[in-house]
PDBQT receptor file of N, H, CA, C and O in Angstrom, charges set to zero:
ATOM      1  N   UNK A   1       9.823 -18.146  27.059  1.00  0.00    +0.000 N 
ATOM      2  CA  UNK A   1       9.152 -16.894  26.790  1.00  0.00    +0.000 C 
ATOM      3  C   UNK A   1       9.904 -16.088  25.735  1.00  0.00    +0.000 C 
ATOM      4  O   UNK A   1       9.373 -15.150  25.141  1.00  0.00    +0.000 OA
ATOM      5  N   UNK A   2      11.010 -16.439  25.549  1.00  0.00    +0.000 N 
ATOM      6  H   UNK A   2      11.441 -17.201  26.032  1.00  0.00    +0.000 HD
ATOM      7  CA  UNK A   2      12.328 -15.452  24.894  1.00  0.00    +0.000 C 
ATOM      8  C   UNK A   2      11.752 -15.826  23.429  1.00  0.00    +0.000 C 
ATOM      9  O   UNK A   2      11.564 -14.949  22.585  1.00  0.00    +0.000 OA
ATOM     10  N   UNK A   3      11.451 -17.366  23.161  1.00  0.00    +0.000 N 
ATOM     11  H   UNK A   3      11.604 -18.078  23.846  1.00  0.00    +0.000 HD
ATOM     12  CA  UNK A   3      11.624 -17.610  21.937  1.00  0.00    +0.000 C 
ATOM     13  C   UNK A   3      10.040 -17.106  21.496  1.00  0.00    +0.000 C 
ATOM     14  O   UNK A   3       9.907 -16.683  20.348  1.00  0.00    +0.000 OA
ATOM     15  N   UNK A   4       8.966 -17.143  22.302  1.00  0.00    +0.000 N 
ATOM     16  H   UNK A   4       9.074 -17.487  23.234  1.00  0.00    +0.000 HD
ATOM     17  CA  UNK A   4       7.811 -16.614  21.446  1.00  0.00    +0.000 C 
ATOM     18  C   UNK A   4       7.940 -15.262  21.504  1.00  0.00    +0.000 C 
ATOM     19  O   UNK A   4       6.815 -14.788  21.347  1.00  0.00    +0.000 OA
ATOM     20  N   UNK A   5       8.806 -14.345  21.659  1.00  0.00    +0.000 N 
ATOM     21  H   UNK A   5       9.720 -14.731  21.786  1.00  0.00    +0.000 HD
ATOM     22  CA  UNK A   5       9.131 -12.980  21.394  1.00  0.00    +0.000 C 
ATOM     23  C   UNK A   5       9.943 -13.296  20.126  1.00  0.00    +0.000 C 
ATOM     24  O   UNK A   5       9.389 -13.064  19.051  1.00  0.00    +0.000 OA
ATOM     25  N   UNK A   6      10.655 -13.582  20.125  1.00  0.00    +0.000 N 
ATOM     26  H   UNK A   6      11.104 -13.771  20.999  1.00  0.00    +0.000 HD
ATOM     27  CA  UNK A   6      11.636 -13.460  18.297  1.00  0.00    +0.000 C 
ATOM     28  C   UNK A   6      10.842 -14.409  17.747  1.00  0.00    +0.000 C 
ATOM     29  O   UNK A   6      11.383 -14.529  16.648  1.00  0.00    +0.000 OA
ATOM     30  N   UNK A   7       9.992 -15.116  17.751  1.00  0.00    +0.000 N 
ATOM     31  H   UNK A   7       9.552 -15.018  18.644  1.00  0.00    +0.000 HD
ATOM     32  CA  UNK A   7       9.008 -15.619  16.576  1.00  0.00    +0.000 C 
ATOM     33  C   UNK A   7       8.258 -14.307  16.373  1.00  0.00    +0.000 C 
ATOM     34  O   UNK A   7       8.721 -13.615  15.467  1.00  0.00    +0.000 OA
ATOM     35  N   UNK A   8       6.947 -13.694  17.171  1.00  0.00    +0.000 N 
ATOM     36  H   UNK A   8       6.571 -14.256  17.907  1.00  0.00    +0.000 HD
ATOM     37  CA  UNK A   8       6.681 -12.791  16.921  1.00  0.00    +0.000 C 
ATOM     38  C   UNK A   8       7.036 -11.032  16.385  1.00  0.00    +0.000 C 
ATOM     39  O   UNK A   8       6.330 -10.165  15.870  1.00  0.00    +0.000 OA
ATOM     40  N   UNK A   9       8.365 -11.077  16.781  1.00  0.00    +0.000 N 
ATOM     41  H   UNK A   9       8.938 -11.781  17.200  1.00  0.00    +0.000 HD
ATOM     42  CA  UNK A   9       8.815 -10.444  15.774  1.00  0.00    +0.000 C 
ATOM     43  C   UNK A   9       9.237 -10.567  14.440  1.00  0.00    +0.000 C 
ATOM     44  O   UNK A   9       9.172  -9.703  13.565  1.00  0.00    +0.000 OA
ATOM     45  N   UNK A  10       9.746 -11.899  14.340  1.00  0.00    +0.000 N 
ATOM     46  H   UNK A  10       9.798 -12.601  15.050  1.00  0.00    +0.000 HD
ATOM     47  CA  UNK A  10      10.655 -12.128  13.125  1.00  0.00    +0.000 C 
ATOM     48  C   UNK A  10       9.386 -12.320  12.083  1.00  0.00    +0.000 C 
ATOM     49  O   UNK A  10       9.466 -11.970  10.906  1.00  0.00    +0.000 OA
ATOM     50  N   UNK A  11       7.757 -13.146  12.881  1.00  0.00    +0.000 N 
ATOM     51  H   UNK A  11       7.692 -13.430  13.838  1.00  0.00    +0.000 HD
ATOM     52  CA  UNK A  11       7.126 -12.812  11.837  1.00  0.00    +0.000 C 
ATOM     53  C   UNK A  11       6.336 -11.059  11.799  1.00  0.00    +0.000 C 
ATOM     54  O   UNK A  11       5.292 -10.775  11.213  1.00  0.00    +0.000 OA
ATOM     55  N   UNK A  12       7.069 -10.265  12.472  1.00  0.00    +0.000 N 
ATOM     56  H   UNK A  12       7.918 -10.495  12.949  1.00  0.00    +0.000 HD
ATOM     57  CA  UNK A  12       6.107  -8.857  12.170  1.00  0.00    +0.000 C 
ATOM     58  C   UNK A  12       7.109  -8.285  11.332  1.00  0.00    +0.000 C 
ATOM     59  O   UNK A  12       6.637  -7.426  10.588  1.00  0.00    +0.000 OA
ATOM     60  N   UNK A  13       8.413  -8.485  11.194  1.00  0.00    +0.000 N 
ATOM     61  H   UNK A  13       8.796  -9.183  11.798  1.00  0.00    +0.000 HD
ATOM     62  CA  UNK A  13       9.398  -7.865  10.268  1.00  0.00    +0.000 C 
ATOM     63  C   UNK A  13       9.114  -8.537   9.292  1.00  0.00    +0.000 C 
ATOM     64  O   UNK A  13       8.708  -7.736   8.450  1.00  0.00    +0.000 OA
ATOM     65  N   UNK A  14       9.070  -9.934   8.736  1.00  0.00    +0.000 N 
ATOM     66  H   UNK A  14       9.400 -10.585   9.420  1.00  0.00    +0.000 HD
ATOM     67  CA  UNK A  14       8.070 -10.902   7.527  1.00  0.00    +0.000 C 
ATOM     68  C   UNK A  14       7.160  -9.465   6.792  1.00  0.00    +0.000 C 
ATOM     69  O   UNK A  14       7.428  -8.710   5.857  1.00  0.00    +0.000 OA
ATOM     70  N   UNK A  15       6.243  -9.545   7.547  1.00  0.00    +0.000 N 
ATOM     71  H   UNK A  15       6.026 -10.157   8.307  1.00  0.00    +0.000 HD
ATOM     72  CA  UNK A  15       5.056  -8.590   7.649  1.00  0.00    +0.000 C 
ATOM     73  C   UNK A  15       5.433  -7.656   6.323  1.00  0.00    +0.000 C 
ATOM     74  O   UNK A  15       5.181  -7.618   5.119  1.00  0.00    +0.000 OA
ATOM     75  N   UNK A  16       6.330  -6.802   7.497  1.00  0.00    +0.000 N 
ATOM     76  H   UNK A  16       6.534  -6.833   8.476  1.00  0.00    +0.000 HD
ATOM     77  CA  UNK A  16       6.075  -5.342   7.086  1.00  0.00    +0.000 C 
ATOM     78  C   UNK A  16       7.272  -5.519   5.961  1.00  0.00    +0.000 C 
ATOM     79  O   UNK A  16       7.246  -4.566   5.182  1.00  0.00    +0.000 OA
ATOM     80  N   UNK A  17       8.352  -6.504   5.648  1.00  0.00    +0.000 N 
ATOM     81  H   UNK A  17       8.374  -7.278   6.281  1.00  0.00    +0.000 HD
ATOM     82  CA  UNK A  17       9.156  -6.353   4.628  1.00  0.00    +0.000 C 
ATOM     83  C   UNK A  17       8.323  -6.815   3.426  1.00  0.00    +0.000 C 
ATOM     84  O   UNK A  17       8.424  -6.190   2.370  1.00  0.00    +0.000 OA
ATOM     85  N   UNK A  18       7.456  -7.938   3.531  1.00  0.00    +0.000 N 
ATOM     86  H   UNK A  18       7.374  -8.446   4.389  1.00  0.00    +0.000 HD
ATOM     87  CA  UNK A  18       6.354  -8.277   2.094  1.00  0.00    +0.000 C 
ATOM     88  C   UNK A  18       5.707  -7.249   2.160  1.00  0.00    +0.000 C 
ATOM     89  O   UNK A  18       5.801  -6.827   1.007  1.00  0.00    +0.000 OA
ATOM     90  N   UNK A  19       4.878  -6.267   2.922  1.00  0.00    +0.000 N 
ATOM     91  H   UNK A  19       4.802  -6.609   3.858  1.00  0.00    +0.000 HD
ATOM     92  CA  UNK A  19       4.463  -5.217   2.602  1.00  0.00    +0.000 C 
ATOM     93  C   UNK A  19       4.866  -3.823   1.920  1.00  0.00    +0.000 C 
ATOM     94  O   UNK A  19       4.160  -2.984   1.359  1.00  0.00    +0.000 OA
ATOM     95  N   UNK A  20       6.281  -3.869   2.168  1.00  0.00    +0.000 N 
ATOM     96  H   UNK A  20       6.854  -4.550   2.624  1.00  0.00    +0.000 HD
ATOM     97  CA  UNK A  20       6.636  -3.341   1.621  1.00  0.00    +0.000 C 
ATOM     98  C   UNK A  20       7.411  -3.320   0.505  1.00  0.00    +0.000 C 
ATOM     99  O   UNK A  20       7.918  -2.297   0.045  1.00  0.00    +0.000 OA
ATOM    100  N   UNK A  21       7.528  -4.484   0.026  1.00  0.00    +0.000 N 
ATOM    101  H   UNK A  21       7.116  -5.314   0.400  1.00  0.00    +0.000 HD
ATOM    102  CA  UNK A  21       8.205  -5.015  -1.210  1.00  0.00    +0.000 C 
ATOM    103  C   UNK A  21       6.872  -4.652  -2.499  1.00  0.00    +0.000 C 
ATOM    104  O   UNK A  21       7.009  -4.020  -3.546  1.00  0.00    +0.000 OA
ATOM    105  N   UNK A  22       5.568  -5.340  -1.919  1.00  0.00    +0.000 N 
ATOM    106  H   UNK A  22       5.456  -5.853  -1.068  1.00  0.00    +0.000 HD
ATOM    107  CA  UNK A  22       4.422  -5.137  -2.521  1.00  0.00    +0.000 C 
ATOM    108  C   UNK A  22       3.810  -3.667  -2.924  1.00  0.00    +0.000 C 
ATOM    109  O   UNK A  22       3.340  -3.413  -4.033  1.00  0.00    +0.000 OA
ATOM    110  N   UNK A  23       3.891  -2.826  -1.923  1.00  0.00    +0.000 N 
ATOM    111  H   UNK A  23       4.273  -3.033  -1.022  1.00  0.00    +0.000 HD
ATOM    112  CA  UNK A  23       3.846  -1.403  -2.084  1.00  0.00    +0.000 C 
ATOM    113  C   UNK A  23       5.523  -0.921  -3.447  1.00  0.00    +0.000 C 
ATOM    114  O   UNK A  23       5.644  -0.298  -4.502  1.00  0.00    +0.000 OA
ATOM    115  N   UNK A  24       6.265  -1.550  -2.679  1.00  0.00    +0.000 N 
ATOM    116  H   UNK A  24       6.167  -2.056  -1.822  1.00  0.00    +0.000 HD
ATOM    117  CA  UNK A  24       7.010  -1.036  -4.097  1.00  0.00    +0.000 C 
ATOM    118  C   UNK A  24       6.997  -1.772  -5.115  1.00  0.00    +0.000 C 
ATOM    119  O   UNK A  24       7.862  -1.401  -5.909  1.00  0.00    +0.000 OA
ATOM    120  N   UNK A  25       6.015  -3.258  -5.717  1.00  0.00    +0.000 N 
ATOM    121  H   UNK A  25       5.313  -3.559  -5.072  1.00  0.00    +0.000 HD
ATOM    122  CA  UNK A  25       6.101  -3.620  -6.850  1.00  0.00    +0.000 C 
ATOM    123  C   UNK A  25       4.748  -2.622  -7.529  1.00  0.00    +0.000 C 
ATOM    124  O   UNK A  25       4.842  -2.207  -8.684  1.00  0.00    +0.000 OA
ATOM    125  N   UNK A  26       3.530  -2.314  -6.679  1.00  0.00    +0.000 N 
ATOM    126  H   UNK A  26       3.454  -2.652  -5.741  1.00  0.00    +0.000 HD
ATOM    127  CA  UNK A  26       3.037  -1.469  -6.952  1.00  0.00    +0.000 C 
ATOM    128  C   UNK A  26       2.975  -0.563  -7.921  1.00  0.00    +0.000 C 
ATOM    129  O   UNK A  26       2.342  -0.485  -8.974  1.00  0.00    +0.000 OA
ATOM    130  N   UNK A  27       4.098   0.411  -7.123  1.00  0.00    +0.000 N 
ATOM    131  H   UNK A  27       4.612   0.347  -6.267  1.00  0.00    +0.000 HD
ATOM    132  CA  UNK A  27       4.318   1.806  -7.165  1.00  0.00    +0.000 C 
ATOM    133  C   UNK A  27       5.005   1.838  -8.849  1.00  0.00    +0.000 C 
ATOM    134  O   UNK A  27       4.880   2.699  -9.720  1.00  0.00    +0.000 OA
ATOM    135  N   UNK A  28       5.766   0.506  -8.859  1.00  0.00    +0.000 N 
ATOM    136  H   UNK A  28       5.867  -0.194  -8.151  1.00  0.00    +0.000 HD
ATOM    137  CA  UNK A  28       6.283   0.535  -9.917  1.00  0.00    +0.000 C 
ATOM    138  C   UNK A  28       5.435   0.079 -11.625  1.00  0.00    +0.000 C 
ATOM    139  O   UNK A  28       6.022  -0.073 -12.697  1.00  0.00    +0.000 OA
ATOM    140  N   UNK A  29       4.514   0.002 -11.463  1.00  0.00    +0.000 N 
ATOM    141  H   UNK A  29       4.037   0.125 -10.593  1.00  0.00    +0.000 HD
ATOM    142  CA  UNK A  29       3.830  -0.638 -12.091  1.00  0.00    +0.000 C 
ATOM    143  C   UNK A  29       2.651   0.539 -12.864  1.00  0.00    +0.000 C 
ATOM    144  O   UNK A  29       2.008   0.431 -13.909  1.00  0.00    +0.000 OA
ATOM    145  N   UNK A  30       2.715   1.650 -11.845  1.00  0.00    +0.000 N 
ATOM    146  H   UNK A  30       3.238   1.737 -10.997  1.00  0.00    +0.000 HD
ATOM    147  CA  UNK A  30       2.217   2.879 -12.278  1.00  0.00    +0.000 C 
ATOM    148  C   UNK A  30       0.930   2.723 -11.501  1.00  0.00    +0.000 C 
ATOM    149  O   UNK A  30       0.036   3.517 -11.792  1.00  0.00    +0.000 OA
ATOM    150  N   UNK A  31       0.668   1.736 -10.464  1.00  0.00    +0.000 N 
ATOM    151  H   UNK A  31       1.395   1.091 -10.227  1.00  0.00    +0.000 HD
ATOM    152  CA  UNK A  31      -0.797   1.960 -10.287  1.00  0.00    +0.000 C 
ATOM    153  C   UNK A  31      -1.032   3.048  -8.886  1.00  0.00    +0.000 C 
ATOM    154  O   UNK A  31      -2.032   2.930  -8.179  1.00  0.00    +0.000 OA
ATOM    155  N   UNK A  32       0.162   4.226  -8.585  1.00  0.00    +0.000 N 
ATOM    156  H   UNK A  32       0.975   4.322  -9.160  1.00  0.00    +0.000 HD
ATOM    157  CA  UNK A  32      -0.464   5.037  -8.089  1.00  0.00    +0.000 C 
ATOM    158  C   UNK A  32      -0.472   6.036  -8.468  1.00  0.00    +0.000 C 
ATOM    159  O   UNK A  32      -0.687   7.072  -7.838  1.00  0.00    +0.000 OA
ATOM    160  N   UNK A  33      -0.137   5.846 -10.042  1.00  0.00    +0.000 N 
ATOM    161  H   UNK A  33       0.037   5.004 -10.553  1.00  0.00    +0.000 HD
ATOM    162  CA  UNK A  33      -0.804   7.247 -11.181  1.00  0.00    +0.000 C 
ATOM    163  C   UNK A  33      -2.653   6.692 -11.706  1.00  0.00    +0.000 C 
ATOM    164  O   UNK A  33      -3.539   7.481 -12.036  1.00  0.00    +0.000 OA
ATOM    165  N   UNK A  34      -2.765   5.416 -11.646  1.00  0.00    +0.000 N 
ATOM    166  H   UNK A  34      -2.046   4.775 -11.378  1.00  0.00    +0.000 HD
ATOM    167  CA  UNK A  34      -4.111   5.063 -11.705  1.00  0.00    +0.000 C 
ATOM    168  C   UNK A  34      -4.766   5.537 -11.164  1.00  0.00    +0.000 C 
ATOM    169  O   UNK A  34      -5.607   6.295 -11.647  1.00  0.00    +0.000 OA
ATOM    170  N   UNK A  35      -4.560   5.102  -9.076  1.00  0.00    +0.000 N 
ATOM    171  H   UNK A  35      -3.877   4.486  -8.683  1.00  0.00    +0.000 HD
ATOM    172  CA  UNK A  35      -5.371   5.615  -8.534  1.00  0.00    +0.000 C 
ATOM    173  C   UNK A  35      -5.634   7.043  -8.163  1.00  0.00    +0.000 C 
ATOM    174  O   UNK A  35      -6.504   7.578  -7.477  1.00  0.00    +0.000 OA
ATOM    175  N   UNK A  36      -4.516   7.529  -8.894  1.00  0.00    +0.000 N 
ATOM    176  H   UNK A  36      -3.808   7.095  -9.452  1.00  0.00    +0.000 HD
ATOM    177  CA  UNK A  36      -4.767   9.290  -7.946  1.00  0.00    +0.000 C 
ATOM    178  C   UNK A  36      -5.563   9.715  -9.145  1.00  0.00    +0.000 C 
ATOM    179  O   UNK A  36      -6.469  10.506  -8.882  1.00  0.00    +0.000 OA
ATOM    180  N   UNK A  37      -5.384   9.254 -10.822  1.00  0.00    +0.000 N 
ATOM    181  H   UNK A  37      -4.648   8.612 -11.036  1.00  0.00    +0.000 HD
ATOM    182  CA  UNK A  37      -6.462   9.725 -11.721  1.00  0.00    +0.000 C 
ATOM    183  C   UNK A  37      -7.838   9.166 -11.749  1.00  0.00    +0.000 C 
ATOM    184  O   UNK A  37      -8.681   9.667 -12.493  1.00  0.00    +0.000 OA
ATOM    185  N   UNK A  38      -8.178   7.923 -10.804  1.00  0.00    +0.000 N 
ATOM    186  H   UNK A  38      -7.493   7.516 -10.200  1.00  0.00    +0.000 HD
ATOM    187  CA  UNK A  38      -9.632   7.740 -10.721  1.00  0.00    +0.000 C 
ATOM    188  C   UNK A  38     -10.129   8.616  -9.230  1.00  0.00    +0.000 C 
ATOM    189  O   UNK A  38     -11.273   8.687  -8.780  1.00  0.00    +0.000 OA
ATOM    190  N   UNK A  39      -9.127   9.105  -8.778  1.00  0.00    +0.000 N 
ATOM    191  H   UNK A  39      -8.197   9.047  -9.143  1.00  0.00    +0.000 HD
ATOM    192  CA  UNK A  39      -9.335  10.007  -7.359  1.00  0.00    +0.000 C 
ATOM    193  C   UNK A  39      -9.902  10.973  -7.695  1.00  0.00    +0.000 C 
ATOM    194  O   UNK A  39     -10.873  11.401  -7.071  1.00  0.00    +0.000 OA
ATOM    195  N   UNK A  40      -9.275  11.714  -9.091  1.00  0.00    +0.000 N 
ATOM    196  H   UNK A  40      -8.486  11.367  -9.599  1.00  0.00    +0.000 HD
ATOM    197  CA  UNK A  40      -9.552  13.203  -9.596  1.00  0.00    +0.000 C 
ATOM    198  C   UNK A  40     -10.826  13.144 -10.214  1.00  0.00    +0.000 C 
ATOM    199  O   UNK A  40     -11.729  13.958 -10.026  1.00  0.00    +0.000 OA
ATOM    200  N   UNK A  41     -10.884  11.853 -11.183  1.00  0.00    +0.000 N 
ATOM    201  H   UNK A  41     -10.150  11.192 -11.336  1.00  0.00    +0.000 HD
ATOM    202  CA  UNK A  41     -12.438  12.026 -11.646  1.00  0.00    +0.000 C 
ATOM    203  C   UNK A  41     -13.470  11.689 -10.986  1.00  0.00    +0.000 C 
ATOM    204  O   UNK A  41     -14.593  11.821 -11.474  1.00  0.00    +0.000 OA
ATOM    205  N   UNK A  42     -13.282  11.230  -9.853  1.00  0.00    +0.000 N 
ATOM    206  H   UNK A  42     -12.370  11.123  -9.457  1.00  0.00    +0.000 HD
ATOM    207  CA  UNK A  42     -14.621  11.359  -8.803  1.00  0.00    +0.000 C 
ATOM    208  C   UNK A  42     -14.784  12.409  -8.621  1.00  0.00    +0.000 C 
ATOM    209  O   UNK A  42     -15.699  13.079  -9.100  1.00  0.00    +0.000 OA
ATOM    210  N   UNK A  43     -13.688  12.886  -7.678  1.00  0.00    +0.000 N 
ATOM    211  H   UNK A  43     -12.945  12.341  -7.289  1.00  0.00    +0.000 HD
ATOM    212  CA  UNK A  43     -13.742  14.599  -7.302  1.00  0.00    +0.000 C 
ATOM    213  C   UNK A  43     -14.820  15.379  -8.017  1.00  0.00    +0.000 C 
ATOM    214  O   UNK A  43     -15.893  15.830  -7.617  1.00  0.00    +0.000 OA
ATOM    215  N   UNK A  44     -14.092  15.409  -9.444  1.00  0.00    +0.000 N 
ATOM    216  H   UNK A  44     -13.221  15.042  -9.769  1.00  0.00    +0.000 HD
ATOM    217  CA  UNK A  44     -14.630  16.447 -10.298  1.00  0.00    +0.000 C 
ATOM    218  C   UNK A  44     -15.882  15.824 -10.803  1.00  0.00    +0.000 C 
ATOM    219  O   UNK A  44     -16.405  16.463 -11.716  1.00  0.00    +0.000 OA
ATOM    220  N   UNK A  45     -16.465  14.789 -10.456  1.00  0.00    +0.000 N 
ATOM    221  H   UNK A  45     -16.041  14.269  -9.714  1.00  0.00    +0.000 HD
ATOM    222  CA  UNK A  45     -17.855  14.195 -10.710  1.00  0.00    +0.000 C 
ATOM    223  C   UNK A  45     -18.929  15.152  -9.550  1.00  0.00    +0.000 C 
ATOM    224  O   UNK A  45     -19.688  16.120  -9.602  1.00  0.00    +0.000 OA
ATOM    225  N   UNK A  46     -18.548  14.423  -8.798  1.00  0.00    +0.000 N 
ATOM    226  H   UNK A  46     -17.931  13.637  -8.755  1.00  0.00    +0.000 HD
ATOM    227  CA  UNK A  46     -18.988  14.972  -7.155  1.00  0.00    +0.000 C 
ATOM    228  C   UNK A  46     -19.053  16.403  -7.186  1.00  0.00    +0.000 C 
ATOM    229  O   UNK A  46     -20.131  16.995  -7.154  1.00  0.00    +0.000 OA
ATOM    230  N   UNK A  47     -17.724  17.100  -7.259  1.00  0.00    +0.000 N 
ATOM    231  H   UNK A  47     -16.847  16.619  -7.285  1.00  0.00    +0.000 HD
ATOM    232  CA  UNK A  47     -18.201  19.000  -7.598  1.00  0.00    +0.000 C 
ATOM    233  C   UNK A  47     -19.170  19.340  -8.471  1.00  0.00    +0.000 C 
ATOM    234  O   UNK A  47     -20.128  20.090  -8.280  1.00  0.00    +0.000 OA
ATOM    235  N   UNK A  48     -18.680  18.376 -10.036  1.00  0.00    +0.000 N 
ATOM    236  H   UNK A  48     -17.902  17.767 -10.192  1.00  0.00    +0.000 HD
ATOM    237  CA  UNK A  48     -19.780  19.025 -10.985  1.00  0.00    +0.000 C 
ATOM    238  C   UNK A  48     -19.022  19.796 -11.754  1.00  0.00    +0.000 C 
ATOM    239  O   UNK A  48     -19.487  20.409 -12.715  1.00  0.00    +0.000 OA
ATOM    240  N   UNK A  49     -18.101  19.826 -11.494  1.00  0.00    +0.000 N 
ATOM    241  H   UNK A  49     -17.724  19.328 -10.713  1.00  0.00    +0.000 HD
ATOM    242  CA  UNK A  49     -16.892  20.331 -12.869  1.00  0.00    +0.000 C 
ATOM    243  C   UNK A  49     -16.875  19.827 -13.896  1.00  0.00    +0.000 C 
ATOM    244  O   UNK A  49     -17.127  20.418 -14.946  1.00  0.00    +0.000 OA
ATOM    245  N   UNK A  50     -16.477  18.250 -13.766  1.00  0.00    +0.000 N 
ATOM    246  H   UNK A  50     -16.272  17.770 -12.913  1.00  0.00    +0.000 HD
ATOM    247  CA  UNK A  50     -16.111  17.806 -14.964  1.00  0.00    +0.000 C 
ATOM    248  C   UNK A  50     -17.592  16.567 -15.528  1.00  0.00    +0.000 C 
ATOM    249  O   UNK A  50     -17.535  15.992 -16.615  1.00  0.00    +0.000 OA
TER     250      UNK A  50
C-alpha cells in the first residue's frame, strides 16, 4: 500500500513541477502580456469604447 502512495505522489509532484516549469516558460515568452492585451480589447469591444 506504501508504495502506491509514493508513486502517486511522486507522479503529482511530476505534475505540478512540469506545470510549473511550463507556466514559467510561458510567462517568459511574453505571452501573458498577449493575453491580458487580447483581454482589454474584448472588454473595450463589449463596452463600446473602443
Amino acid at each position: 500500500m506504501d508504495k502506491k502512495i509514493v508513486k502517486s505522489r511522486l507522479l503529482s509532484v511530476a505534475l505540478i513541477g512540469l506545470s510549473l516549469a511550463l507556466i514559467f516558460y510561458g510567462y517568459q515568452r511574453g505571452e501573458a502580456k498577449i493575453v491580458l492585451d487580447k483581454a482589454v480589447q474584448i472588454c473595450m469591444e463589449c463596452i463600446g469604447i473602443g
